[in-house]
FIKEMI-634558 format. One record per residue: residue in three letters; x, z, y of N, C-alpha, C in turn. Coordinates in steps of 0.1 Angstrom, whole numbers, padded with zeros to 4 digits, always signed. Last residue first. Layout:
BEGIN
ALAXZYXZYXZY...
//
This chain:
BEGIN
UNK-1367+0197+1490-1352+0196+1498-1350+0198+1514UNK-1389+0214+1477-1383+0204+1492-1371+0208+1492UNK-1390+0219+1446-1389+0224+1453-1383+0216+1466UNK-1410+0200+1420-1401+0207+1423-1402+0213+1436UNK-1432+0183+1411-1423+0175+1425-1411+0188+1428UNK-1441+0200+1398-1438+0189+1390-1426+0184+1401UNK-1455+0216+1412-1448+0223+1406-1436+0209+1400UNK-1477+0203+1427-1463+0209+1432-1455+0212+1423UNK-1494+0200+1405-1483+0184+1411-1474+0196+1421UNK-1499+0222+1397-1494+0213+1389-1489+0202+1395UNK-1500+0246+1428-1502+0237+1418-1495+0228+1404UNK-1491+0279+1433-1488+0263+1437-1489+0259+1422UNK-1515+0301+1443-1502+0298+1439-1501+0289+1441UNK-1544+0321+1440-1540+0308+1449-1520+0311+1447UNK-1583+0323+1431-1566+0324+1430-1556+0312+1433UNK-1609+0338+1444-1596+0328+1447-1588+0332+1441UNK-1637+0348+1453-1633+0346+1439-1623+0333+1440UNK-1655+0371+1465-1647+0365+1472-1635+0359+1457UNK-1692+0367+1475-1683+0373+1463-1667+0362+1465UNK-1718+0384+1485-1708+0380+1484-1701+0380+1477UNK-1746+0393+1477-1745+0389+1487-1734+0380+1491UNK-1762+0397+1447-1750+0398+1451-1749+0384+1459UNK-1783+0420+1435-1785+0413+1446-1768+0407+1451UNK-1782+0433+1400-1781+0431+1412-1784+0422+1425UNK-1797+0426+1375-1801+0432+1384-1798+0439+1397UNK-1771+0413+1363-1784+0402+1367-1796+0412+1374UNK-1745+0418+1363-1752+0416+1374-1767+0411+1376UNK-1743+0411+1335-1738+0424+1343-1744+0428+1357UNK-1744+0388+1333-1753+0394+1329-1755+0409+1334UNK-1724+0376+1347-1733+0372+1353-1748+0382+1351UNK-1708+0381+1324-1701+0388+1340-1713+0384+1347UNK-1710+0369+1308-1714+0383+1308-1707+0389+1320UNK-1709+0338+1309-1725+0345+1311-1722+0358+1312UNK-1680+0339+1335-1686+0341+1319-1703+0348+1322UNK-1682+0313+1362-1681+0325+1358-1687+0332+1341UNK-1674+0277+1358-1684+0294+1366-1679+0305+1355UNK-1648+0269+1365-1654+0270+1359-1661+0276+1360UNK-1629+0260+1401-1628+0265+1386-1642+0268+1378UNK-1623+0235+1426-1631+0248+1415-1630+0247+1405UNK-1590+0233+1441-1600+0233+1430-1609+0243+1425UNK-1574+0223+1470-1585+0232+1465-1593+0226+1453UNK-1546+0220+1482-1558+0214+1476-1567+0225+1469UNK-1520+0224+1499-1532+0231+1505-1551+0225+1493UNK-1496+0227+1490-1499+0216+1495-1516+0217+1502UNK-1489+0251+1487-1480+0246+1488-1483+0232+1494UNK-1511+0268+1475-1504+0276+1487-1491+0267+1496UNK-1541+0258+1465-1526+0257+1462-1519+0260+1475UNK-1564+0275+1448-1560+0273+1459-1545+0270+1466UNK-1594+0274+1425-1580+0280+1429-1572+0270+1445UNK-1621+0297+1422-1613+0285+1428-1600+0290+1432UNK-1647+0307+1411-1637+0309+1418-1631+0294+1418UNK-1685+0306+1416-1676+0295+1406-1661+0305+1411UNK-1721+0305+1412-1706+0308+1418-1698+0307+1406UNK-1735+0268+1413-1731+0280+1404-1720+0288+1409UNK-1726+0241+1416-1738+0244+1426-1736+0260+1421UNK-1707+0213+1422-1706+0228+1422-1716+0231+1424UNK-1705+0189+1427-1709+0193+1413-1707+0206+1413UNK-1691+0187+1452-1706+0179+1456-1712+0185+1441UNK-1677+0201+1473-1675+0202+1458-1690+0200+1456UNK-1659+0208+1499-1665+0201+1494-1661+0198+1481UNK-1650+0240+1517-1646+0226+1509-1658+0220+1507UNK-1634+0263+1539-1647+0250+1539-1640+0245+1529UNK-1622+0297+1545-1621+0280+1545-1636+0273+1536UNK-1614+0326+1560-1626+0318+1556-1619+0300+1556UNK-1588+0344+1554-1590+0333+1564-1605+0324+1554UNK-1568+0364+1536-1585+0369+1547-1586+0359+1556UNK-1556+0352+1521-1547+0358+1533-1560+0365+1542UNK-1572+0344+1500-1558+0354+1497-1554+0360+1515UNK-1597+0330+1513-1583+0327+1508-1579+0341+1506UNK-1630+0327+1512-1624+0339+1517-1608+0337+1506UNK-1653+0297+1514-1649+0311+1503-1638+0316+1516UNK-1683+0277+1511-1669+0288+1518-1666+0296+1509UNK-1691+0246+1506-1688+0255+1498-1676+0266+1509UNK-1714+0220+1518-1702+0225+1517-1702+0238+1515UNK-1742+0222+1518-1734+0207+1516-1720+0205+1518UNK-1759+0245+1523-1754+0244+1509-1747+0223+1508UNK-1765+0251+1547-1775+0236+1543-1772+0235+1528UNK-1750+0270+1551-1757+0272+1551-1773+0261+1545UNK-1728+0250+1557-1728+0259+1544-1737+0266+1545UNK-1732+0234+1582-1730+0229+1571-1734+0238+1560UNK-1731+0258+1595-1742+0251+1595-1749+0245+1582UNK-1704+0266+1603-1718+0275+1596-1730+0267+1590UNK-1693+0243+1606-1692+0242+1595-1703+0257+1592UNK-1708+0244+1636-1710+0231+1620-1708+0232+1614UNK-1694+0265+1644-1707+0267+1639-1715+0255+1632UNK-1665+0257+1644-1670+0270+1640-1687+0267+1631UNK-1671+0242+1663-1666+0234+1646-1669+0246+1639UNK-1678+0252+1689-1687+0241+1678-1680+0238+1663UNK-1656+0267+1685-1666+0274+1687-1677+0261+1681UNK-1630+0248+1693-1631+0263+1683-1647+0263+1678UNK-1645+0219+1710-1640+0234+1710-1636+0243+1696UNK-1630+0187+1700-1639+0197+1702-1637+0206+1700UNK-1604+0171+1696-1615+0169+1708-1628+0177+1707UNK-1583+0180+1682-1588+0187+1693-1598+0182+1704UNK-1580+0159+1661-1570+0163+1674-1579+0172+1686UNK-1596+0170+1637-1601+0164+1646-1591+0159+1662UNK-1571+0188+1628-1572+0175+1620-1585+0165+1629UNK-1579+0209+1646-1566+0205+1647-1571+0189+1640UNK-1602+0220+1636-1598+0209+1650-1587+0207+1650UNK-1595+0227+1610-1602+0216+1614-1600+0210+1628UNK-1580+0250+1617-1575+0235+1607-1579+0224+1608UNK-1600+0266+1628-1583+0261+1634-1581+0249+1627UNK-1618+0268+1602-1622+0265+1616-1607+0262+1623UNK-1597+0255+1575-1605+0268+1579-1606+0261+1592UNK-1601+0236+1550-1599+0238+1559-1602+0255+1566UNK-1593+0224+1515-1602+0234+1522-1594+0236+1534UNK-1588+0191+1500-1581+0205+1505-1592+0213+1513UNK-1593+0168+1497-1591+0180+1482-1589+0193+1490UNK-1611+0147+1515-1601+0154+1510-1606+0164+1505UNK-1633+0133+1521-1626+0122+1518-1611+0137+1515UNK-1652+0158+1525-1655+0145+1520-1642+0137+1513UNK-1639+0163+1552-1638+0174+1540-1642+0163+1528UNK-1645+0145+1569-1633+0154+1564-1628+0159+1553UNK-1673+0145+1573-1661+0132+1565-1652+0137+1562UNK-1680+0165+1584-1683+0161+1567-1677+0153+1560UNK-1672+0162+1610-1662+0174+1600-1669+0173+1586UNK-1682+0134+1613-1667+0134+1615-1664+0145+1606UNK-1710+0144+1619-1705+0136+1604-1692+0138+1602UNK-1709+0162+1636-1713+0165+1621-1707+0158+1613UNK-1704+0143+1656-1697+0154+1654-1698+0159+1641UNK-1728+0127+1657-1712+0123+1651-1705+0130+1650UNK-1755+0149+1639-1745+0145+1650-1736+0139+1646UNK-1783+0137+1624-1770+0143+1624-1762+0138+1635
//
């Protein structure tokens, strides 16, 4: 593995929150292109050692969810940016499908969390 690799696995690793490609180099300060973080985090999620999904706003993000292995939704806090997975899906929504081929599936809900909610509103 590249140090490059490791750095955007550490990332995600050591935080709650889901990134999208911009987010990440940004939180790298920009010492690598758009275009390689792009394709490490393809990389990554294709190795199945980080989780994508498709936010509310149509922006692909990254997480890490080392007990996730089942499609799952996930919720997504709009306020402080943490990402939790949610419970897989009911066997009969699975069963429904069980002679389909399902390619995608874009499964977010995204508001503000329990600790935002608690810390109220910024002054």
């Amino acid at each position: 593995a590249t140090r490059l690799r490791l750095s955007v696995l550490n990332v995600l690793m050591v935080s709650e929150k889901a990134f999208s490609t911009s987010e990440m180099v940004l939180r790298l300060r920009n010492r690598e292109d758009r275009v390689t973080i792009y394709r490490i985090l393809g990389d990554l999620h294709a190795r199945n050692l980080i989780e994508r999904f498709v936010d509310i706003d149509g922006v692909a993000r990254y997480v890490y969810h080392p007990e996730c292995s089942v499609l799952h939704p996930h919720f997504r806090c709009r306020n402080c940016g943490t990402v939790h997975g949610l419970p897989e899906l009911p066997a009969s929504y699975m069963k429904m499908m069980r002679d389909c081929l399902v390619e995608d599936a874009v499964l977010v809900f995204s508001g503000t969390c329990e600790n935002c909610l608690r810390q109220g509103p910024a002054v």
